[in-house]
N, C-alpha and C positions, 0 to 999 in steps of 0.2 A: 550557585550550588549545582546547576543543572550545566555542570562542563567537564569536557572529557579529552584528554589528552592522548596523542597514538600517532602513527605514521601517514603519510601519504600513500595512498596505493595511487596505480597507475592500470587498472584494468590485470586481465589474468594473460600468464602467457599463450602463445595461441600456437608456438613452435620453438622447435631447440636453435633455432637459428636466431630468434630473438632473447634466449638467455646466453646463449654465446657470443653475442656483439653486447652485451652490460657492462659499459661500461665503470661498474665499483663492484665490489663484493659486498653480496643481497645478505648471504647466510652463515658470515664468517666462516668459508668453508670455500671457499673461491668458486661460490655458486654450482660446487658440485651435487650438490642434494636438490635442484632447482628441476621440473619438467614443468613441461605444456601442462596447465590446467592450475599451476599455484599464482601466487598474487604476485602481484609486480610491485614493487614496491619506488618511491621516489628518493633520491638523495637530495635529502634539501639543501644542505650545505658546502656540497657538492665535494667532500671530504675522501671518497673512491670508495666509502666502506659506509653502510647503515647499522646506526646505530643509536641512542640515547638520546646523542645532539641532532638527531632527524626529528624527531616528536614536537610536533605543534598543537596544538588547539585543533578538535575533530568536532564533528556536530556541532558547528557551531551555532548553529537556529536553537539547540535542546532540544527535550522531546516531549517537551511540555507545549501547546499551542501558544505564540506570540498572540495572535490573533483568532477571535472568535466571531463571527457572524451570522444572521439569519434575517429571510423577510417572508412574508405574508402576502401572498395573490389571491384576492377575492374579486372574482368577474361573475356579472350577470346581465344575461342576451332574452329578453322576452321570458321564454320560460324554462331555460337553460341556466343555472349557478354552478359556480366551477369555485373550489380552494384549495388550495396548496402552498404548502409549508417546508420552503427546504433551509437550510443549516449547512454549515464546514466550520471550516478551521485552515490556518497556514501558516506558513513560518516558524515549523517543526520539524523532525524527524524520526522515525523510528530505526532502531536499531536489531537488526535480524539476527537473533539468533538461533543459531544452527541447531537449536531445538524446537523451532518456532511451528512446525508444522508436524511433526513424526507420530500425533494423536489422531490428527484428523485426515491428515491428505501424505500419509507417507511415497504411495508411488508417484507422485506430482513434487516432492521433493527433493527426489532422486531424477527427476526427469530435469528438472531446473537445473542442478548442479550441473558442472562441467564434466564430459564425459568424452571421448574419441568421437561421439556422434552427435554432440553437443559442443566443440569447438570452438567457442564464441569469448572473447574479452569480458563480458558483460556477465555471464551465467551468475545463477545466483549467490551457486557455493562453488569454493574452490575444489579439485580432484579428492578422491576419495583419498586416505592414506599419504596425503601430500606432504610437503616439508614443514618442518616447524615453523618455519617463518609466516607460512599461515594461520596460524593463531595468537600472531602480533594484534594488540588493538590496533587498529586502523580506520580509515573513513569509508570503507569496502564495504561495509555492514550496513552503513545509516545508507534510506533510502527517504527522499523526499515524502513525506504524510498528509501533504493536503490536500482536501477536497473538497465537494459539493456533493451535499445529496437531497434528493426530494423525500424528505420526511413524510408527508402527509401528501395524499392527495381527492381530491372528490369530487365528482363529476353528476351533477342530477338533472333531472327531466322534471316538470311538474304540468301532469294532464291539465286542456283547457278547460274550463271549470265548464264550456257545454258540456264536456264531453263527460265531466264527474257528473253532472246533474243527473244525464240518462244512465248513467249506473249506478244512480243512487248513495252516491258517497260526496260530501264533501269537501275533499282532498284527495290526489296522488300526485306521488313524488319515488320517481324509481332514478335509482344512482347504483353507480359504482365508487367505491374506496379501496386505498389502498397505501399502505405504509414502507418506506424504502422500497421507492420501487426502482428507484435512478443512484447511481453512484460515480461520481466523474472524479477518479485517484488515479494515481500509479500507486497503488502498492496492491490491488488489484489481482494484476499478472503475477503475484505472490502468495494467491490465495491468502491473503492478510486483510483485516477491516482496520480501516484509516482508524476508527476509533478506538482499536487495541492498545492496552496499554505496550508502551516500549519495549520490546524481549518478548511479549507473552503471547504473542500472536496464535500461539497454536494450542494452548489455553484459555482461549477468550471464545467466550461462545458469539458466533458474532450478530447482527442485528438481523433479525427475522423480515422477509417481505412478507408482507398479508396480503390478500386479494377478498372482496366480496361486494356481494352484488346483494341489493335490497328493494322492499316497497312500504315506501312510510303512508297508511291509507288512515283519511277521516272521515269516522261518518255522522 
């Protein structure tokens, strides 16, 4: 149920010298509506013209996680305990779309896109106003979604009990904690959270780091 059929792209063009040597016709149009900054597309079949019989199987991983994991580090040195809790996922995709960000980070998605000073095969969106052929489904969109992150983490001290004695308490134990504090993706550099759902990226409020610093005292 989690499969999606659409074109091969081939990165964006990056000059008119590379839609003039194409060799098939991209836009039923003998690639006259083509510039630098739209998708490139593949001929799978190698027919001289894209079309219907190009469409294969895109995202093929889904965007659903294949795989889920997580582990548990509890270390403790004298009077040092340390925990943390990290989590991912892999063997998905998420799927950008072109509305993914325009709530939260509008100039950062206009800065990604391809532009005359962004010239890059890779950018995230194709050229403003581009040809229709850019809004073929394609595998342009899905960008790899997995990652690692350290969920939890805690780091404590616990005074030597001389040292509570002469201040009269029985315990201390001074730590810091902290939640998402590490995130290792590519989707990232898209200001998108790996654990967005598909498309929504830019409706997903994403996961909060916390920072704080304590002292757990007994007396």
């Amino acid at each position: 149920s989690d499969r999606q059929f659409g074109y091969i792209s081939d990165g964006l063009f990056t000059s008119q010298e590379e839609i003039d040597n194409l060799d098939f016709d991209q836009d039923n149009k003998q690639n006259t509506s083509l510039r630098p900054g739209d998708i490139r597309y593949v001929d799978v079949n190698g027919d001289k013209v894209l079309d219907w019989k190009d469409q294969v199987e895109i995202g093929k991983l889904g965007t659903m996680p294949h795989w889920m994991y997580g582990f548990n580090v509890n270390l403790k040195y004298k009077n040092v305990d340390l925990t943390a809790l990290f989590q991912g996922a892999f063997g998905y995709s998420n799927y950008m779309s072109l509305w993914h960000n325009t709530l939260s980070y509008p100039q950062e998605l206009f800065d990604l896109r391809w532009s005359e000073n962004n010239n890059v095969a890779d950018a995230l969106y194709p050229r403003l106003g581009g040809a229709v052929t850019n809004g073929y489904m394609s595998d342009y969109y899905y960008k790899k979604a997995g990652y690692l992150r350290l969920k939890s983490f805690t780091i404590g001290y616990n005074l030597p009990k001389e040292l509570c004695t002469k201040l009269f308490i029985q315990q201390c134990r001074i730590y810091f904690a902290g939640t998402n504090l590490l995130t290792f993706d590519k989707l990232g550099k898209y200001h998108i959270d790996p654990e967005a759902p598909s498309g929504q990226g830019g409706f997903y409020y994403p996961q909060q780091k916390t920072l704080s610093v304590g002292i757990n005292l007994s007396f």
